[in-house]
C-alpha positions as CSV (number, residue, x, y, z in Angstrom):
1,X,-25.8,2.7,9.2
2,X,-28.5,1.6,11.2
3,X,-30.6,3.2,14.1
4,X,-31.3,2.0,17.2
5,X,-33.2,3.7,20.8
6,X,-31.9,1.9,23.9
7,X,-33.9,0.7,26.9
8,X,-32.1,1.1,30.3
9,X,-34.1,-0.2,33.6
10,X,-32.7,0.3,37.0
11,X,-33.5,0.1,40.5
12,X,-32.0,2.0,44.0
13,X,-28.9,3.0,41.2
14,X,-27.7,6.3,42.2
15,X,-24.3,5.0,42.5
16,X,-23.9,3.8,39.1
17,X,-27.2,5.0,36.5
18,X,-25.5,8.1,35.9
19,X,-22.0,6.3,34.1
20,X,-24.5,3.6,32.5
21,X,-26.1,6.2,30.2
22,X,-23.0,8.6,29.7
23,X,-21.6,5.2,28.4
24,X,-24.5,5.1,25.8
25,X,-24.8,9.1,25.2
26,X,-20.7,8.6,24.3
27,X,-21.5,6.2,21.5
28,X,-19.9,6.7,18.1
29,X,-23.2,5.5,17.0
30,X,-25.3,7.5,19.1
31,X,-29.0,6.3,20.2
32,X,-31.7,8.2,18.9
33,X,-32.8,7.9,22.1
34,X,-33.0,6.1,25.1
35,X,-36.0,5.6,27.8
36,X,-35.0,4.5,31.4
37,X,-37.4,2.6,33.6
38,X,-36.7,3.5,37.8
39,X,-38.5,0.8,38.9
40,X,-39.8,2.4,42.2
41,X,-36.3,3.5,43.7
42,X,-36.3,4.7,47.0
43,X,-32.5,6.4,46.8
44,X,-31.1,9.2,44.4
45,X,-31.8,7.8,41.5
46,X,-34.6,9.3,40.6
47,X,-33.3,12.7,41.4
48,X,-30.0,11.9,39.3
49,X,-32.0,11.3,36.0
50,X,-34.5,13.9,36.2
51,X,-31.1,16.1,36.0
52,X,-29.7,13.9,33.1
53,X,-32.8,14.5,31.1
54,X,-32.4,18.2,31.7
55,X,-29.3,18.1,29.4
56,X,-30.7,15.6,26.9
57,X,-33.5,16.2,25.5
58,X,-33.8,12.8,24.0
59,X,-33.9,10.9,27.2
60,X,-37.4,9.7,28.3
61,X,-37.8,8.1,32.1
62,X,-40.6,6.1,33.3
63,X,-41.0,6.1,37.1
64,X,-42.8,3.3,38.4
65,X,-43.9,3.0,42.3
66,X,-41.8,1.4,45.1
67,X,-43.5,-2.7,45.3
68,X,-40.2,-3.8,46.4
69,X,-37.3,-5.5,44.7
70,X,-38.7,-8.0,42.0
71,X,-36.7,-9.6,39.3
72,X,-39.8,-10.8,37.1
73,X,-40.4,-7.3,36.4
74,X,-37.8,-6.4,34.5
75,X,-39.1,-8.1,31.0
76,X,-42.3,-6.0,32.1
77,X,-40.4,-2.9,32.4
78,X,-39.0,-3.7,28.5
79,X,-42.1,-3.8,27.5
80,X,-43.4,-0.4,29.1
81,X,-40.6,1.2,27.2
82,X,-41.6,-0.7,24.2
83,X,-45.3,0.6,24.4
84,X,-44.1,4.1,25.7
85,X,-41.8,4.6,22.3
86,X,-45.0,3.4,20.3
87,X,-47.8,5.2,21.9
88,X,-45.5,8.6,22.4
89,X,-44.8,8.4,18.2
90,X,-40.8,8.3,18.8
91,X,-38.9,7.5,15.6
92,X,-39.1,3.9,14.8
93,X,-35.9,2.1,14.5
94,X,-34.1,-0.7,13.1
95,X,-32.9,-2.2,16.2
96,X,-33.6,-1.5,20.4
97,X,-31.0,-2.7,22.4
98,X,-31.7,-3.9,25.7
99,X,-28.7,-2.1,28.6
100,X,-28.8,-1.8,32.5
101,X,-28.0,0.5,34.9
102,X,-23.8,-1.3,35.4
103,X,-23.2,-1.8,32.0
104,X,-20.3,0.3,30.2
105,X,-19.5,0.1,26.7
106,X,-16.4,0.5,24.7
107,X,-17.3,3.7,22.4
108,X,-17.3,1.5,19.0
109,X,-19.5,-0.8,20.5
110,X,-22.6,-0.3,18.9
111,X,-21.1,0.9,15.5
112,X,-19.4,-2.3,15.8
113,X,-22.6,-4.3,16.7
114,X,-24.7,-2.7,13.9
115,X,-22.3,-2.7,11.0
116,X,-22.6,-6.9,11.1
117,X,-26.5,-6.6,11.5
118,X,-26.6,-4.1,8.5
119,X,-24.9,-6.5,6.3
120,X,-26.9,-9.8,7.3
121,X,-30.6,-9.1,7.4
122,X,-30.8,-12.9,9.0
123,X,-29.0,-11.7,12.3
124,X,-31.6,-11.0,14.7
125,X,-30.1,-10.7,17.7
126,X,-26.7,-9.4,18.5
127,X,-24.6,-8.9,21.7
128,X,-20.9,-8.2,22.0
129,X,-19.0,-9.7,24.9
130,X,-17.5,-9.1,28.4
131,X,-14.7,-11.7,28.7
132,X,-12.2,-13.3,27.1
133,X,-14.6,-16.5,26.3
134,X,-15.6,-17.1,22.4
135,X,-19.4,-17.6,23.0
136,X,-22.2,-18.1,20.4
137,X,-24.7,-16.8,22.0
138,X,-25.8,-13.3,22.9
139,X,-25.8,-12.9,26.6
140,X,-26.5,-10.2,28.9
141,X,-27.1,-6.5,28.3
142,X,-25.8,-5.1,25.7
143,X,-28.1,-6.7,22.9
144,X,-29.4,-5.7,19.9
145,X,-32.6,-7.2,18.3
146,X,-33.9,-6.6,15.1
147,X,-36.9,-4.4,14.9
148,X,-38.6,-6.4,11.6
149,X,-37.9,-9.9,13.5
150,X,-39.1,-8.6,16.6
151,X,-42.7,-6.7,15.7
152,X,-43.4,-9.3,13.4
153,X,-42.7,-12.7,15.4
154,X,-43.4,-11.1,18.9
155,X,-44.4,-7.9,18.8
156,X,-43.5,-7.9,23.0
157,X,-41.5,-10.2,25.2
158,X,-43.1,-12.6,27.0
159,X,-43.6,-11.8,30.8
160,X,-42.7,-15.3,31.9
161,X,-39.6,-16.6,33.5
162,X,-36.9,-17.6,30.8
163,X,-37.9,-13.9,27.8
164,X,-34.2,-14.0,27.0
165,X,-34.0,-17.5,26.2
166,X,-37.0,-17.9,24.5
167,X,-36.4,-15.1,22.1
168,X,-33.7,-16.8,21.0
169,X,-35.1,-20.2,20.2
170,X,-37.7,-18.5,18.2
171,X,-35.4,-16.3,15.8
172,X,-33.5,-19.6,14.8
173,X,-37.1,-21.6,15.0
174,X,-38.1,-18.4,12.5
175,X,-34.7,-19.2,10.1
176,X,-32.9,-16.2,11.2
177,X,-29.7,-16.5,13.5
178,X,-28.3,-14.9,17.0
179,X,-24.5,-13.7,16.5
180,X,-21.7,-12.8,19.4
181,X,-19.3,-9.8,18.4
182,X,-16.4,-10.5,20.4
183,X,-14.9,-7.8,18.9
184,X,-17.1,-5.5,20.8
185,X,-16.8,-4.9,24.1
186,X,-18.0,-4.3,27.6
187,X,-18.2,-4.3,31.1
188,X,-20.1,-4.8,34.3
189,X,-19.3,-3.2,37.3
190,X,-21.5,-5.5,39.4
191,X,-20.7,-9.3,39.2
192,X,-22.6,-11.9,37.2
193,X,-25.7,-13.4,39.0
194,X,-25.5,-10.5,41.7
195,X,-29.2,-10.0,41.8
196,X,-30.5,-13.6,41.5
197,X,-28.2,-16.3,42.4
198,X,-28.8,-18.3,38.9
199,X,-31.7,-19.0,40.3
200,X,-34.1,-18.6,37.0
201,X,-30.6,-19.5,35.0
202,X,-31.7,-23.1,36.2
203,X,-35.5,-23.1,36.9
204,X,-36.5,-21.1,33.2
205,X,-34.7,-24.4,31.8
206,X,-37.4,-26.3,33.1
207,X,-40.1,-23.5,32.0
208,X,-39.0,-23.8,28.5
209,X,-38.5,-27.9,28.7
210,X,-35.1,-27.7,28.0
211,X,-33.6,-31.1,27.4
212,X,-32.4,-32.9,30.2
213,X,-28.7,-33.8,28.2
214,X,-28.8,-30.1,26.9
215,X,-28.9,-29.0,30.4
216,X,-26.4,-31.9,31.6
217,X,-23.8,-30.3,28.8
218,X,-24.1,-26.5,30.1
219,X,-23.7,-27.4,33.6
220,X,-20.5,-29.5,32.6
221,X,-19.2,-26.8,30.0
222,X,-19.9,-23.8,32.7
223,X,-18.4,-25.6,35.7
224,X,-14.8,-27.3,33.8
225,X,-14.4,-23.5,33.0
226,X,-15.8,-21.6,35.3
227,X,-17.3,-19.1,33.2
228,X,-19.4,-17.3,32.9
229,X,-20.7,-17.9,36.1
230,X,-18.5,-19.8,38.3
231,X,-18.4,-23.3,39.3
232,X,-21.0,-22.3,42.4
233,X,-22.6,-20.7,39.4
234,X,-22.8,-23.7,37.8
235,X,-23.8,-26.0,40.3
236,X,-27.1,-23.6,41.5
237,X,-28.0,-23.6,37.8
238,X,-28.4,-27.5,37.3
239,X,-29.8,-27.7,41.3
240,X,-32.7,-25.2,40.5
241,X,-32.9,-26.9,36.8
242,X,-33.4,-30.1,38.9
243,X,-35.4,-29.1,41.9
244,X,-37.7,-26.2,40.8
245,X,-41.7,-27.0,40.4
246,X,-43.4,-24.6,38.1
247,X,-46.3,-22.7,38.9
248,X,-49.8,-23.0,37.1
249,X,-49.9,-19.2,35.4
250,X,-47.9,-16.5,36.0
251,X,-44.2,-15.6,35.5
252,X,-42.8,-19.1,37.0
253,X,-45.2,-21.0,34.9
254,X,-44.2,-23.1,31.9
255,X,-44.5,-22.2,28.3
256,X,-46.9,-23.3,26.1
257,X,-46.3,-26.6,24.5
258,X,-45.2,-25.6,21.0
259,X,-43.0,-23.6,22.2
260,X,-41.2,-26.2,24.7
261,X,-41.6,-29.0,21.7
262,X,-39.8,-26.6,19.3
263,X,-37.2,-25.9,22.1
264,X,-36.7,-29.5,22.3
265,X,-36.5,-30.7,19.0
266,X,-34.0,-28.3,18.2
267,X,-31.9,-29.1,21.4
268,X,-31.5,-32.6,20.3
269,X,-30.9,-31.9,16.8
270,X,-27.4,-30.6,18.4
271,X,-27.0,-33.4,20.7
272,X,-27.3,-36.0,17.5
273,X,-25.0,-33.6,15.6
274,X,-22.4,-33.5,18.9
275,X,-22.4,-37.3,18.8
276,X,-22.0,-38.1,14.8
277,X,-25.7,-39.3,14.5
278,X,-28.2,-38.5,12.6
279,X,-31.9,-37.1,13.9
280,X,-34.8,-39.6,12.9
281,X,-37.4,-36.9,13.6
282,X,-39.8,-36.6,10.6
């Protein structure tokens, strides 16, 4: 079977960090190791896995300094761990999963996630699932992404609003596919959208110029079943989609053009499909 190292990032945790990595540590398929990034908590958390390292020797931490709570630094944090497993020599891998601090996995769950990535090379990203929806697309923690896919076509997420989408449009852009185990499970002990209101659910769609009828068909999907997010969910989603003005640079900016033309090309390819027609596009 294959290995994998796990990235965990968390912030003010102390109530749940501890249960998030003895999920992972109880694997059946154990990480080789795992590197948590405390970005600047100003709790216990700290304290808690300086004494979790003491009994796990393959458990790396990164502490970064308290600049308050941002959510556009946790693609910045994945890369840090990235670098740090590089630059510190630790065993290269065929996957990294991508956890958090709330997330609790079934024991199977990455033996179950990795067994189907073994077998088809062209899976390059893989999550299992935390409901009793059939998606198709990997979502949340939980992930697994294909070291050879990811070195060679990123090499590092992109520190821009929208990293977990965009990932995904470039492995099927690059011919290789993104696969949901629902037979794998697990759980969060804090709700969906806790941290950020679907805020950059709705405005990243406009970053990554998302088609307006693709965007139209996730708001209806999401609110007739109100899943994953909730019908409130649903309805901040396609308001920020709608309202939200991109900055010039930065991490609310918008992608570069090839990568929104890909996006879109690709986004109404379905919508023909959905509809019986077929794509003019040359």
């Amino acid at each position: 079977m294959g290995s994998y190292y796990a990235i965990v990032t968390c912030r003010n945790s102390e109530i749940e960090i501890e249960n998030a990595i003895i999920s992972l540590l109880k694997q059946s398929a154990k990480p080789r190791y795992i590197i948590v990034v405390d970005d600047g908590s100003t709790d216990n958390t700290n304290s808690i896995l300086q004494g979790i390292k003491l009994k796990n020797k393959n458990i790396y931490i990164i502490t970064n300094p308290d600049l308050g709570y941002d959510i556009g630094r946790v693609v910045k944090n994945w890369n840090s761990a990235i670098d740090f497993a590089k630059n510190t020599n630790l065993e290269p891998t065929d996957y990294h999963m991508i956890s958090t601090d709330d997330t609790h996995y079934e024991e199977l769950y990455a033996d179950k996630i990795m067994s189907q990535m073994d077998y088809d090379d062209k899976i390059a990203i893989s999550s299992g699932n935390y409901d009793d929806n059939n998606y198709t697309t990997p979502h949340g923690a939980g992930r697994f992404v294909r070291s050879s896919f990811f070195d060679n076509v990123l090499g590092r997420y992109p520190e821009k609003m929208g990293y977990e989408s965009v990932i995904l449009q470039l492995s099927l852009y690059h011919g290789f596919k993104n696969v949901v185990n629902n037979e794998a499970r697990f759980s969060h002990t804090r709700p969906l959208g806790t941290n950020h209101q679907f805020y950059e659910f709705g405005a990243s769609m406009r970053t990554l110029g998302y088609h307006p009828l693709f965007v139209l068909g996730r708001f209806v999907q999401c609110f007739l079943a109100g899943k994953p997010m909730g019908r409130l969910g649903a309805i901040r989603m396609l308001y920020y989609y709608l309202t939200y003005e991109p900055k010039k640079e930065g991490y609310d900016s918008m992608y570069d053009p090839e990568i929104r033309k890909a996006i879109r090309i690709r986004q109404k390819t379905r919508i023909l499909q959905i509809f019986g027609l077929k794509n003019t596009n040359k």
